[in-house]
Backbone of each chain as ProteinMPNN parsed JSONL, in Angstrom:
{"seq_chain_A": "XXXXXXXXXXXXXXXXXXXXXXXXXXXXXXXXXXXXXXXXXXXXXXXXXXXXXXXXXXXXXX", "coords_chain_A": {"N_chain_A": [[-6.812, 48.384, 17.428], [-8.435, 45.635, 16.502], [-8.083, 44.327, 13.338], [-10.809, 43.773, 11.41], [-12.267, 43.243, 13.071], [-15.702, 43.826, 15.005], [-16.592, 45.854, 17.517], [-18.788, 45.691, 20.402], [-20.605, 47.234, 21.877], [-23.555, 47.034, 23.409], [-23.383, 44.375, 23.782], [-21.669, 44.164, 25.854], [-18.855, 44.41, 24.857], [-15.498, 45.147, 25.244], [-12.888, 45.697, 23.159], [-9.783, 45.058, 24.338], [-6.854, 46.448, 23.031], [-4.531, 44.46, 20.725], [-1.406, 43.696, 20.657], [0.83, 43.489, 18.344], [3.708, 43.241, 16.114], [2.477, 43.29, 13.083], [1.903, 40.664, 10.758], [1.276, 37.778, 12.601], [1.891, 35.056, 11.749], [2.598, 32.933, 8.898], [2.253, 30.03, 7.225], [3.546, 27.903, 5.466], [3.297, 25.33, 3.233], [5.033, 23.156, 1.215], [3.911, 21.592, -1.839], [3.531, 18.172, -1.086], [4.809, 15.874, -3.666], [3.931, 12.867, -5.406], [5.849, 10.004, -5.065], [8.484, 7.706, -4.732], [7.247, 5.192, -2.573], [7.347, 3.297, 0.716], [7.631, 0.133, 1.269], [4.474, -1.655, 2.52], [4.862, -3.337, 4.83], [7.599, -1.947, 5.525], [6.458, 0.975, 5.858], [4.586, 0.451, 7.901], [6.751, 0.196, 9.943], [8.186, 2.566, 9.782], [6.446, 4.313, 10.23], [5.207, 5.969, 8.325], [4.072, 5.501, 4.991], [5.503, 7.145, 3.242], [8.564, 8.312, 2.321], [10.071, 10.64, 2.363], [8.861, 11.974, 4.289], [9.593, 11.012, 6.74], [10.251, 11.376, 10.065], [12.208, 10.782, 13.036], [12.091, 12.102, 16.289], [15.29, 12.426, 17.535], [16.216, 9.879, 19.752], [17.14, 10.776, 22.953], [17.323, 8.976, 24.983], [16.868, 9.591, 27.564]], "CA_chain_A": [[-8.016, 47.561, 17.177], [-8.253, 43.931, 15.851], [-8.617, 44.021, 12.069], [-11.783, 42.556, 11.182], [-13.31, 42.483, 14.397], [-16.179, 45.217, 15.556], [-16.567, 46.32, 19.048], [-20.825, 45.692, 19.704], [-21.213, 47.766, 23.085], [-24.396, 46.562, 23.788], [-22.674, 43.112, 24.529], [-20.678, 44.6, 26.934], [-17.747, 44.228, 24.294], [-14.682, 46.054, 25.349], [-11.76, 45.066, 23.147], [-8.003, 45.102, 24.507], [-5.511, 46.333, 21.656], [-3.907, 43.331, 20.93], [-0.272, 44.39, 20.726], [1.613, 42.394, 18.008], [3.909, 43.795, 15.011], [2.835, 42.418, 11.702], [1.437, 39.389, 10.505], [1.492, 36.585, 13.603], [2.593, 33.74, 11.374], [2.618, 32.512, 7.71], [2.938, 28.97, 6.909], [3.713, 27.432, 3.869], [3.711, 23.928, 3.356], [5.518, 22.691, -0.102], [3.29, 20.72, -2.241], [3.943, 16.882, -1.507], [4.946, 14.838, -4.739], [3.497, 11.637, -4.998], [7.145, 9.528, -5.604], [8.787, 6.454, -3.966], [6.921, 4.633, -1.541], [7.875, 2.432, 1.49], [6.435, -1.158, 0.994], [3.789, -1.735, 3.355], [5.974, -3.462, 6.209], [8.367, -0.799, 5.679], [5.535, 1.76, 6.314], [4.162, 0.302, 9.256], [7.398, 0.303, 10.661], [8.551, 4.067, 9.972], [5.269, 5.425, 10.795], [4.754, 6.619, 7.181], [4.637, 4.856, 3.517], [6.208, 8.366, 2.491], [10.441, 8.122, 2.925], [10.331, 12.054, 2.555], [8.023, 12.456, 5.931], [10.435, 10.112, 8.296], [10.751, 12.94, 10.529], [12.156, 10.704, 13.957], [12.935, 12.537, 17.192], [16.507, 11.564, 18.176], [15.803, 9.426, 21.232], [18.312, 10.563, 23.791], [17.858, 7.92, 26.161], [16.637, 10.047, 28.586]], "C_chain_A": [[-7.6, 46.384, 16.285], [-8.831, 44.361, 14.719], [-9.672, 43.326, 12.209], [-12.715, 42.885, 12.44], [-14.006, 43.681, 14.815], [-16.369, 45.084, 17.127], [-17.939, 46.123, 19.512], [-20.477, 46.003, 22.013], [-22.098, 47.137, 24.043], [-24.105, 45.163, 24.88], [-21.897, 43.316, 25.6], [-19.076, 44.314, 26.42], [-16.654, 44.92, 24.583], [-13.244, 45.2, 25.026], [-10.499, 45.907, 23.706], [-7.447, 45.341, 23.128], [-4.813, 45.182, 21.76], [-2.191, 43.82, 20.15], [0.455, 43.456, 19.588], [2.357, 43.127, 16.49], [3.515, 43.496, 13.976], [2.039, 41.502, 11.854], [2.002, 38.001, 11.713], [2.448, 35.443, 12.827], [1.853, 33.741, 9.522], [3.107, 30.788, 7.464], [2.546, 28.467, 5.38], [4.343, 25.668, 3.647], [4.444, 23.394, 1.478], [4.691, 21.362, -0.783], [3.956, 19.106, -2.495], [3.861, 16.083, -2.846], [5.013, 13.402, -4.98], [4.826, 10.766, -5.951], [7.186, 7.925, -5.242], [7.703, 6.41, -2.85], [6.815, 3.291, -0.401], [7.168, 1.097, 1.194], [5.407, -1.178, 2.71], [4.486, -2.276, 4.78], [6.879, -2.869, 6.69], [7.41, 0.264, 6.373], [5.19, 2.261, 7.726], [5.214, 0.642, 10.352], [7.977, 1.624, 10.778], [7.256, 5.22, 10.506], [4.198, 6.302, 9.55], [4.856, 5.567, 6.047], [5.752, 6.251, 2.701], [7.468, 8.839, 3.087], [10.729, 9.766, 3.005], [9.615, 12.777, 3.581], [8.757, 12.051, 7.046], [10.972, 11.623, 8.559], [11.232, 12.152, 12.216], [12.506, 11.602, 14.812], [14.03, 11.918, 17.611], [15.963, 11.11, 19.641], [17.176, 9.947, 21.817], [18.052, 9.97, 24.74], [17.378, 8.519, 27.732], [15.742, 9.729, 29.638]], "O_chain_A": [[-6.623, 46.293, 15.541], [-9.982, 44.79, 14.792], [-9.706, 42.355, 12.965], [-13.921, 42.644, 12.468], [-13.298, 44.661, 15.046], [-16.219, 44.017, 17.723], [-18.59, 46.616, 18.59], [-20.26, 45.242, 22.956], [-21.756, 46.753, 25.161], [-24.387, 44.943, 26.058], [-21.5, 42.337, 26.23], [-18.18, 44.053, 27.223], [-16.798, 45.868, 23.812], [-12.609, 44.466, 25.784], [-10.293, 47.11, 23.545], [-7.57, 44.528, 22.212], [-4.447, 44.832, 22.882], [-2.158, 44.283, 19.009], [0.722, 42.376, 20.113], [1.525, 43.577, 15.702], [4.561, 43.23, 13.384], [1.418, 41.358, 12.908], [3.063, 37.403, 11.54], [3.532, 35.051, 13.259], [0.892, 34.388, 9.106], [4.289, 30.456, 7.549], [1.633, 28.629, 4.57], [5.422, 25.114, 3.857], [3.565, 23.557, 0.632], [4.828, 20.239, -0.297], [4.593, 18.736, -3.481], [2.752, 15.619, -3.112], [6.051, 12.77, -4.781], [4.873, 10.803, -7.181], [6.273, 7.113, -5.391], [7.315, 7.433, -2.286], [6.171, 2.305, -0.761], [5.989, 1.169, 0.849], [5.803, -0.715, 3.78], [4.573, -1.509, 5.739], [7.21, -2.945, 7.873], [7.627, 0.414, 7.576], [5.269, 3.297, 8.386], [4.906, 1.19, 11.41], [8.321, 1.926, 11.92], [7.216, 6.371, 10.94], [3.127, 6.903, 9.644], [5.753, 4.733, 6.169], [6.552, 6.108, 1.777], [7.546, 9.566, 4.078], [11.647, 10.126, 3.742], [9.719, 13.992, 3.75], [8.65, 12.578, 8.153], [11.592, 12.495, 7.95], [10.663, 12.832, 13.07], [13.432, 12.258, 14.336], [13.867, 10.801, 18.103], [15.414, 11.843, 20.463], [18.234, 9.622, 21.276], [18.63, 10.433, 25.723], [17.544, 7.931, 28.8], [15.712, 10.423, 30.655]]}, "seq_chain_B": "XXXXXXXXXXXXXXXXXXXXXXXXXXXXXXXXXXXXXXXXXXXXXXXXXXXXXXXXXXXXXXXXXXXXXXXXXXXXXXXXXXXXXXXX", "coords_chain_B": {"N_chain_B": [[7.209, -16.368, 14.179], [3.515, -17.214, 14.053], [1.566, -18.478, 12.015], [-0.839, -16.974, 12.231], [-0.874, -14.704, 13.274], [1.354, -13.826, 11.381], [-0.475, -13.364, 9.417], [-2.264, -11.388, 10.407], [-0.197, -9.081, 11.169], [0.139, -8.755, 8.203], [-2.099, -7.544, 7.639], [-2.365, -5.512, 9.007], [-0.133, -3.8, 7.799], [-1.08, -3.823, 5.199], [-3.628, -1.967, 5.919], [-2.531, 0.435, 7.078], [-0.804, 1.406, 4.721], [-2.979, 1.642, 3.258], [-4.216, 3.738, 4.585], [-2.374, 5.8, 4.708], [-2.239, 6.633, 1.82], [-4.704, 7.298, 1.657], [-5.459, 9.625, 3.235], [-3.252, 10.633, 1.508], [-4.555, 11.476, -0.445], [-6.521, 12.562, 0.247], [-5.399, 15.293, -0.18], [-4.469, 15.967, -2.785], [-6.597, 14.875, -4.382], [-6.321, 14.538, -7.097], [-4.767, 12.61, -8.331], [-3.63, 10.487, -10.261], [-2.299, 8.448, -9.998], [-1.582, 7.642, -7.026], [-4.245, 6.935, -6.474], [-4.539, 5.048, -7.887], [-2.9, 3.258, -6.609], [-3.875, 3.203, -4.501], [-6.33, 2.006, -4.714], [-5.613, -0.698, -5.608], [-4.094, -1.429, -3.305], [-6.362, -1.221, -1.577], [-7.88, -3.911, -2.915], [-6.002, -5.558, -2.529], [-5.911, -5.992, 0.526], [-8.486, -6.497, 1.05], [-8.75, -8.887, 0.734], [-6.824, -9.868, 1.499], [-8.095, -9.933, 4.025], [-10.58, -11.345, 4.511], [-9.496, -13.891, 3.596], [-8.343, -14.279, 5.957], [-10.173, -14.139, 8.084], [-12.11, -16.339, 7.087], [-10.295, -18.271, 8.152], [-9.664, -18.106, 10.972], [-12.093, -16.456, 11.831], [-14.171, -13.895, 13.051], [-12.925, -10.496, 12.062], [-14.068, -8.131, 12.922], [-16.727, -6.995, 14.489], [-20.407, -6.523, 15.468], [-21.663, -7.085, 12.827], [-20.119, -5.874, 11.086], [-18.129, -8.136, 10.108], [-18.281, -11.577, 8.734], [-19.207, -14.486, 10.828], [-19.233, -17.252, 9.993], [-19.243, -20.582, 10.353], [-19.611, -20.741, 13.301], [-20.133, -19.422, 16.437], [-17.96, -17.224, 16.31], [-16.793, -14.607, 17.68], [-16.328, -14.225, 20.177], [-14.239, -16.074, 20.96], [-10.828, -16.832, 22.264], [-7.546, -15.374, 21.097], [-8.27, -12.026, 22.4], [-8.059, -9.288, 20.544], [-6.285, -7.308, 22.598], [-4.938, -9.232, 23.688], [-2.956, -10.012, 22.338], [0.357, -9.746, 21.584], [2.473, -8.246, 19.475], [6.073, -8.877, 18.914], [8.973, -6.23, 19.115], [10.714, -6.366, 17.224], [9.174, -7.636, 14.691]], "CA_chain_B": [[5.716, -15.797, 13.844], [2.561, -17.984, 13.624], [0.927, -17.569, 10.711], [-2.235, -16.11, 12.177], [0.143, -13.684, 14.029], [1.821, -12.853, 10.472], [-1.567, -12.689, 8.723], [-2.788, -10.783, 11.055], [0.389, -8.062, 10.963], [-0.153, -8.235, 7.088], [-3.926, -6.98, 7.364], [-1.984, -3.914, 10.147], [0.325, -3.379, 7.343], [-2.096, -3.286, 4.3], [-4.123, -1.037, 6.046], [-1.596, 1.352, 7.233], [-0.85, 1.716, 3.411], [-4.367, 2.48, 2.673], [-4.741, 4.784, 5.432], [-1.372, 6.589, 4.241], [-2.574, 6.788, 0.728], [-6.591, 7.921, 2.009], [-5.047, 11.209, 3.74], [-2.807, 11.48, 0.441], [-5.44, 11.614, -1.666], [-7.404, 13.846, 0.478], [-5.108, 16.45, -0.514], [-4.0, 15.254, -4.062], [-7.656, 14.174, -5.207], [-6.414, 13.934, -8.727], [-3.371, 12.238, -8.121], [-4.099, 8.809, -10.546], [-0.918, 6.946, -9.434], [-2.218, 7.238, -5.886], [-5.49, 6.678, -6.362], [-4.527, 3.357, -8.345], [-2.454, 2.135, -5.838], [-5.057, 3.061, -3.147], [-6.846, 0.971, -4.928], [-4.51, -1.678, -5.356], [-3.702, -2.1, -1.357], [-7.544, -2.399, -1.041], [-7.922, -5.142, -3.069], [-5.166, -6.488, -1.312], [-6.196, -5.822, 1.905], [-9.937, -7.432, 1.207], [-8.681, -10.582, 0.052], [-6.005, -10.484, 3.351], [-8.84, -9.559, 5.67], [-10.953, -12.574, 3.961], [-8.711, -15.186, 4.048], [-7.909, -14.252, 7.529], [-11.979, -14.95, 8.764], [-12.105, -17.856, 6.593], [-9.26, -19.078, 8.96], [-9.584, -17.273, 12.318], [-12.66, -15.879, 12.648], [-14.357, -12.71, 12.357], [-12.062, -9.197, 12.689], [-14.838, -7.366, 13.557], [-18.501, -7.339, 14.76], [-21.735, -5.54, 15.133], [-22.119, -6.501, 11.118], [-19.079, -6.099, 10.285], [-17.346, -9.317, 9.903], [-19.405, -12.592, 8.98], [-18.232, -15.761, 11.055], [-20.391, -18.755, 8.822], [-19.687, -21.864, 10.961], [-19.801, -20.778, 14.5], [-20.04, -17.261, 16.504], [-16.514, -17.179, 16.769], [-16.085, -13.191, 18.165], [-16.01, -14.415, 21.667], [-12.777, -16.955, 21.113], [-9.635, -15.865, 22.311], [-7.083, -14.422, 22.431], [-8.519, -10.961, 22.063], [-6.982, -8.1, 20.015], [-5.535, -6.736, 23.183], [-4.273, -9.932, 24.531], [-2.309, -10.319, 21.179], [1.428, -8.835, 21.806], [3.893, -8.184, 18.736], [7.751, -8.087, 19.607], [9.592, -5.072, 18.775], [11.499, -6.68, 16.326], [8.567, -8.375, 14.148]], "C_chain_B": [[4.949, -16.958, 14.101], [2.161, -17.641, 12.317], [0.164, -16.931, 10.859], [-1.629, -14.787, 12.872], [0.652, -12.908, 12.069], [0.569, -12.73, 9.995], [-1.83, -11.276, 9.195], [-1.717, -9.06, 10.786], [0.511, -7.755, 9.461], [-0.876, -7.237, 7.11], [-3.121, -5.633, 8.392], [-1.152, -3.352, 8.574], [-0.266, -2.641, 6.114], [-2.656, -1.931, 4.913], [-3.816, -0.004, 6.396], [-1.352, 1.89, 6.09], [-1.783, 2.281, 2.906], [-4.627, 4.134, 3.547], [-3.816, 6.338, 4.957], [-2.048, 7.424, 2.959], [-4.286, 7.595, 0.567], [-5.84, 9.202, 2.631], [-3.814, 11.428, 2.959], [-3.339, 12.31, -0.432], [-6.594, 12.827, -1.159], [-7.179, 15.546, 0.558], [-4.844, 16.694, -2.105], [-5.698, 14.173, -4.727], [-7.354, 13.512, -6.41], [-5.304, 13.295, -8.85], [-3.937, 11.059, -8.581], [-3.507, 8.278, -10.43], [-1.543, 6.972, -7.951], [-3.452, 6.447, -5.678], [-5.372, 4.939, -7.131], [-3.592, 2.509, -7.4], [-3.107, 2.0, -4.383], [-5.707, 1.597, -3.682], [-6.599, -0.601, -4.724], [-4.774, -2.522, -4.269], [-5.288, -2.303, -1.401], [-8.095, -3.147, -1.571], [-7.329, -6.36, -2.315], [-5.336, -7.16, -0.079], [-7.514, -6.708, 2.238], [-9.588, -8.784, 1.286], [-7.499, -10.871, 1.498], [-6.83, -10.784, 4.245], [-9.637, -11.22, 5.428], [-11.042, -13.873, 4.223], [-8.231, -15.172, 5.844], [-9.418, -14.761, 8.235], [-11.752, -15.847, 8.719], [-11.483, -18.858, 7.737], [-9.498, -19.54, 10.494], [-10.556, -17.066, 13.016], [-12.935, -14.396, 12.068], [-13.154, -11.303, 12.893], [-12.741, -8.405, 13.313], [-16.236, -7.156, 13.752], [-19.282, -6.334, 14.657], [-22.126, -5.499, 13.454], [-20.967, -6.931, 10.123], [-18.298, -7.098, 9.037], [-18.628, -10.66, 9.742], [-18.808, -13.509, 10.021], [-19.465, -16.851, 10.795], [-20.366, -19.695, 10.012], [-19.955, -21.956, 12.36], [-19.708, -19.073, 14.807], [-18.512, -17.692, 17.431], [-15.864, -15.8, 16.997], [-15.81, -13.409, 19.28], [-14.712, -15.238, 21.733], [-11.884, -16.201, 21.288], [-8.697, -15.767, 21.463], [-7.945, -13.157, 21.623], [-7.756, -9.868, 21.893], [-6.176, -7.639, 21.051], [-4.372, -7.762, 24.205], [-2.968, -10.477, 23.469], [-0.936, -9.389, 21.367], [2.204, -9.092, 20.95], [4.949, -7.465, 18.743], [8.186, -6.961, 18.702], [9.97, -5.144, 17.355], [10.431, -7.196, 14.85], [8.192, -7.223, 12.933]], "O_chain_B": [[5.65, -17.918, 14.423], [2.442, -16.618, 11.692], [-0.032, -16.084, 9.987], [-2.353, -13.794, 12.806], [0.335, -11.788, 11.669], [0.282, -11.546, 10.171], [-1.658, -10.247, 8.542], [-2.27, -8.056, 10.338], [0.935, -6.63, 9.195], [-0.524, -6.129, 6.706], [-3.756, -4.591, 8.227], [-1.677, -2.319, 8.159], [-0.155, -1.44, 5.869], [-2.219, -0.863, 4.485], [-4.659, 0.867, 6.182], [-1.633, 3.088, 6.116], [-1.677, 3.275, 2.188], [-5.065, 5.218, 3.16], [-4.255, 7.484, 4.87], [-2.34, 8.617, 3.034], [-4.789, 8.219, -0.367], [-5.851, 9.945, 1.65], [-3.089, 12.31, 3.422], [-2.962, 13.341, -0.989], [-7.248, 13.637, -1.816], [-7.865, 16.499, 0.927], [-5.107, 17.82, -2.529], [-5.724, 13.093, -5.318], [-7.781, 12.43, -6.812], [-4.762, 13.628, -9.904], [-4.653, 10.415, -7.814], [-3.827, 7.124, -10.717], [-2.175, 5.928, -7.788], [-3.618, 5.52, -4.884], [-6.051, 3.95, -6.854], [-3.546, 1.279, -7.43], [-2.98, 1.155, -3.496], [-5.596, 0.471, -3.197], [-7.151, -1.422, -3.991], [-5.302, -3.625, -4.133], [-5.663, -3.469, -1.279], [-9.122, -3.454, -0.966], [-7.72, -7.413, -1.812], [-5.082, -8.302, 0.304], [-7.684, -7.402, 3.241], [-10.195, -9.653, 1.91], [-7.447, -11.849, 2.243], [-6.641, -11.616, 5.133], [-9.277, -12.17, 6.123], [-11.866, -14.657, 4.694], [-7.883, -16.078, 6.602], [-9.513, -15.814, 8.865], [-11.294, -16.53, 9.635], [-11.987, -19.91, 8.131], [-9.529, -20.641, 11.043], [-10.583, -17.21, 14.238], [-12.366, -13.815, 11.143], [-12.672, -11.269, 14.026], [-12.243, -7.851, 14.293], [-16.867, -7.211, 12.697], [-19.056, -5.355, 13.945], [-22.622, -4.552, 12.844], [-20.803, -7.667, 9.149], [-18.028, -6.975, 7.842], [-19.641, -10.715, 10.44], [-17.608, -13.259, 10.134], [-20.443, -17.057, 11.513], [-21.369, -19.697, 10.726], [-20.453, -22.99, 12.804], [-19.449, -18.072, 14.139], [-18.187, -18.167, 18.519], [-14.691, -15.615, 16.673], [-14.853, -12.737, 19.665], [-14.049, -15.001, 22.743], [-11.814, -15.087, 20.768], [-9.182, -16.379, 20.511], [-8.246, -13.262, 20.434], [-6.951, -9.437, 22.719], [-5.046, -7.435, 20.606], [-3.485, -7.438, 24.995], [-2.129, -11.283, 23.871], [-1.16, -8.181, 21.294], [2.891, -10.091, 21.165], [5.119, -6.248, 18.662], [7.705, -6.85, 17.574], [9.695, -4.321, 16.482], [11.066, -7.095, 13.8], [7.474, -7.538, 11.984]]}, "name": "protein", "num_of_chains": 2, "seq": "XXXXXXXXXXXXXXXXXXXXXXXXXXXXXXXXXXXXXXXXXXXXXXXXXXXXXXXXXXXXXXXXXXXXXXXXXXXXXXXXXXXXXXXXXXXXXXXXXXXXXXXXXXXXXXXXXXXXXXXXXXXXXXXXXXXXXXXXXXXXXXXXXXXXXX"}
Protein backbone atom coordinates (compact mmCIF):
# COMPACT_ATOMS: atom_id res chain seq x y z
CA UNK A 1 0.00 0.00 0.00
CA UNK A 2 0.89 3.67 -0.85
CA UNK A 3 1.87 5.48 2.35
CA UNK A 4 -0.47 8.15 2.91
CA UNK A 5 -2.99 7.23 0.57
CA UNK A 6 -6.52 5.42 1.70
CA UNK A 7 -8.30 3.02 -0.46
CA UNK A 8 -12.33 4.66 -0.47
CA UNK A 9 -14.24 1.52 -2.01
CA UNK A 10 -17.20 3.25 -2.59
CA UNK A 11 -15.26 5.15 -5.42
CA UNK A 12 -14.53 2.14 -6.98
CA UNK A 13 -10.84 2.69 -5.63
CA UNK A 14 -8.72 -0.33 -6.11
CA UNK A 15 -5.08 0.53 -5.45
CA UNK A 16 -2.11 -1.40 -7.30
CA UNK A 17 0.96 -1.92 -4.82
CA UNK A 18 3.22 0.34 -6.19
CA UNK A 19 6.45 -1.65 -6.19
CA UNK A 20 9.49 0.61 -5.45
CA UNK A 21 12.40 0.09 -2.71
CA UNK A 22 12.81 3.11 -0.56
CA UNK A 23 12.49 6.62 -0.95
CA UNK A 24 11.96 7.46 -5.01
CA UNK A 25 14.26 10.46 -4.97
CA UNK A 26 15.78 13.16 -2.66
CA UNK A 27 16.99 16.32 -4.01
CA UNK A 28 19.04 18.74 -2.53
CA UNK A 29 19.84 21.85 -4.02
CA UNK A 30 22.93 23.86 -2.25
CA UNK A 31 21.98 27.22 -1.13
CA UNK A 32 23.01 29.80 -3.96
CA UNK A 33 25.43 32.64 -2.64
CA UNK A 34 24.76 35.87 -3.88
CA UNK A 35 28.70 36.65 -5.28
CA UNK A 36 30.19 37.86 -8.62
CA UNK A 37 27.95 38.85 -11.21
CA UNK A 38 28.16 38.92 -15.07
CA UNK A 39 27.65 42.58 -16.33
CA UNK A 40 24.50 42.84 -18.03
CA UNK A 41 25.82 42.20 -21.73
CA UNK A 42 27.73 39.46 -20.34
CA UNK A 43 24.44 38.02 -18.88
CA UNK A 44 22.41 38.30 -21.79
CA UNK A 45 24.90 36.56 -23.59
CA UNK A 46 25.53 33.41 -21.21
CA UNK A 47 21.98 33.02 -20.48
CA UNK A 48 22.55 33.90 -16.78
CA UNK A 49 24.04 37.08 -14.74
CA UNK A 50 25.22 34.16 -12.31
CA UNK A 51 29.00 32.73 -13.66
CA UNK A 52 28.33 29.72 -11.19
CA UNK A 53 24.96 28.60 -13.25
CA UNK A 54 26.77 28.61 -16.94
CA UNK A 55 25.77 25.15 -17.28
CA UNK A 56 26.26 24.91 -21.57
CA UNK A 57 25.52 21.65 -23.36
CA UNK A 58 28.64 20.79 -25.42
CA UNK A 59 27.30 21.35 -28.93
CA UNK A 60 28.51 18.39 -30.90
CA UNK A 61 27.74 19.60 -34.17
CA UNK A 62 25.39 17.14 -34.74
CA UNK B 1 25.12 48.84 -34.61
CA UNK B 2 22.68 51.79 -34.99
CA UNK B 3 22.12 53.35 -32.06
CA UNK B 4 18.44 52.54 -31.81
CA UNK B 5 19.55 48.89 -32.48
CA UNK B 6 22.19 49.30 -29.47
CA UNK B 7 19.65 51.12 -27.27
CA UNK B 8 17.37 48.88 -27.88
CA UNK B 9 19.84 45.63 -26.97
CA UNK B 10 20.73 47.76 -23.80
CA UNK B 11 16.94 47.87 -22.58
CA UNK B 12 17.20 43.41 -23.56
CA UNK B 13 20.21 43.50 -21.46
CA UNK B 14 19.03 45.65 -18.44
CA UNK B 15 16.16 43.68 -18.23
CA UNK B 16 17.64 40.32 -18.40
CA UNK B 17 19.59 41.55 -15.25
CA UNK B 18 16.48 42.45 -13.52
CA UNK B 19 14.76 39.40 -14.43
CA UNK B 20 17.95 37.35 -13.16
CA UNK B 21 18.04 39.22 -9.95
CA UNK B 22 13.70 39.05 -9.56
CA UNK B 23 13.92 35.03 -9.49
CA UNK B 24 17.09 35.59 -7.11
CA UNK B 25 15.38 37.34 -4.79
CA UNK B 26 12.42 35.18 -4.92
CA UNK B 27 14.42 32.73 -3.16
CA UNK B 28 16.89 34.99 -1.15
CA UNK B 29 14.12 37.64 -0.06
CA UNK B 30 16.54 39.05 2.42
CA UNK B 31 19.43 39.14 0.38
CA UNK B 32 20.22 43.32 0.63
CA UNK B 33 23.09 43.26 -1.93
CA UNK B 34 20.60 41.81 -4.40
CA UNK B 35 17.86 43.59 -3.65
CA UNK B 36 20.03 46.90 -4.04
CA UNK B 37 21.28 46.04 -7.17
CA UNK B 38 17.78 44.91 -8.32
CA UNK B 39 17.13 48.05 -7.65
CA UNK B 40 19.90 49.63 -9.22
CA UNK B 41 19.32 47.85 -12.87
CA UNK B 42 15.73 49.24 -12.51
CA UNK B 43 16.58 52.55 -12.28
CA UNK B 44 18.74 51.91 -15.00
CA UNK B 45 16.55 50.22 -17.04
CA UNK B 46 13.64 53.12 -16.59
CA UNK B 47 15.76 55.81 -17.63
CA UNK B 48 17.05 53.30 -20.80
CA UNK B 49 13.47 52.42 -21.61
CA UNK B 50 12.66 56.39 -21.43
CA UNK B 51 15.16 57.74 -23.38
CA UNK B 52 14.52 55.08 -25.86
CA UNK B 53 10.47 56.45 -26.42
CA UNK B 54 11.63 59.88 -26.21
CA UNK B 55 13.64 58.83 -29.38
CA UNK B 56 11.84 55.89 -31.07
CA UNK B 57 8.65 55.63 -29.95
CA UNK B 58 6.62 53.74 -27.64
CA UNK B 59 7.99 49.94 -26.46
CA UNK B 60 4.81 48.97 -25.61
CA UNK B 61 1.01 49.62 -25.82
CA UNK B 62 -2.41 49.06 -24.49
CA UNK B 63 -1.19 51.84 -21.67
CA UNK B 64 1.82 50.88 -21.39
CA UNK B 65 4.13 53.11 -23.19
CA UNK B 66 3.14 56.91 -23.80
CA UNK B 67 4.06 58.15 -27.46
CA UNK B 68 3.39 62.36 -26.83
CA UNK B 69 3.84 63.68 -30.41
CA UNK B 70 2.31 61.18 -32.67
CA UNK B 71 0.76 57.45 -32.34
CA UNK B 72 3.89 56.08 -33.23
CA UNK B 73 3.09 52.02 -32.28
CA UNK B 74 2.15 51.37 -35.81
CA UNK B 75 5.77 52.62 -37.40
CA UNK B 76 8.05 50.11 -38.42
CA UNK B 77 10.10 48.02 -38.25
CA UNK B 78 8.29 45.84 -35.77
CA UNK B 79 9.90 43.93 -32.86
CA UNK B 80 9.88 40.85 -34.98
CA UNK B 81 11.14 42.42 -38.08
CA UNK B 82 14.19 43.64 -35.96
CA UNK B 83 17.14 40.87 -36.42
CA UNK B 84 20.37 40.94 -34.07
CA UNK B 85 23.59 39.16 -35.51
CA UNK B 86 25.04 36.46 -33.57
CA UNK B 87 27.94 38.27 -32.84
CA UNK B 88 26.31 41.66 -31.39
Amino acid sequence: MVPGTQENPERGDRLEPLYYFGELARAYVPPQVYGERFSPAEGLRQGTIFPELVRPYPYSGR
Amino acid sequence: MDPKHQALLRIMELEFTAIDLNLFLDTHPGDQRALGDYNATVQELMAAKMAYESRYGPILNYGLSPSPQAWRWIEEPWPWEITFRAED
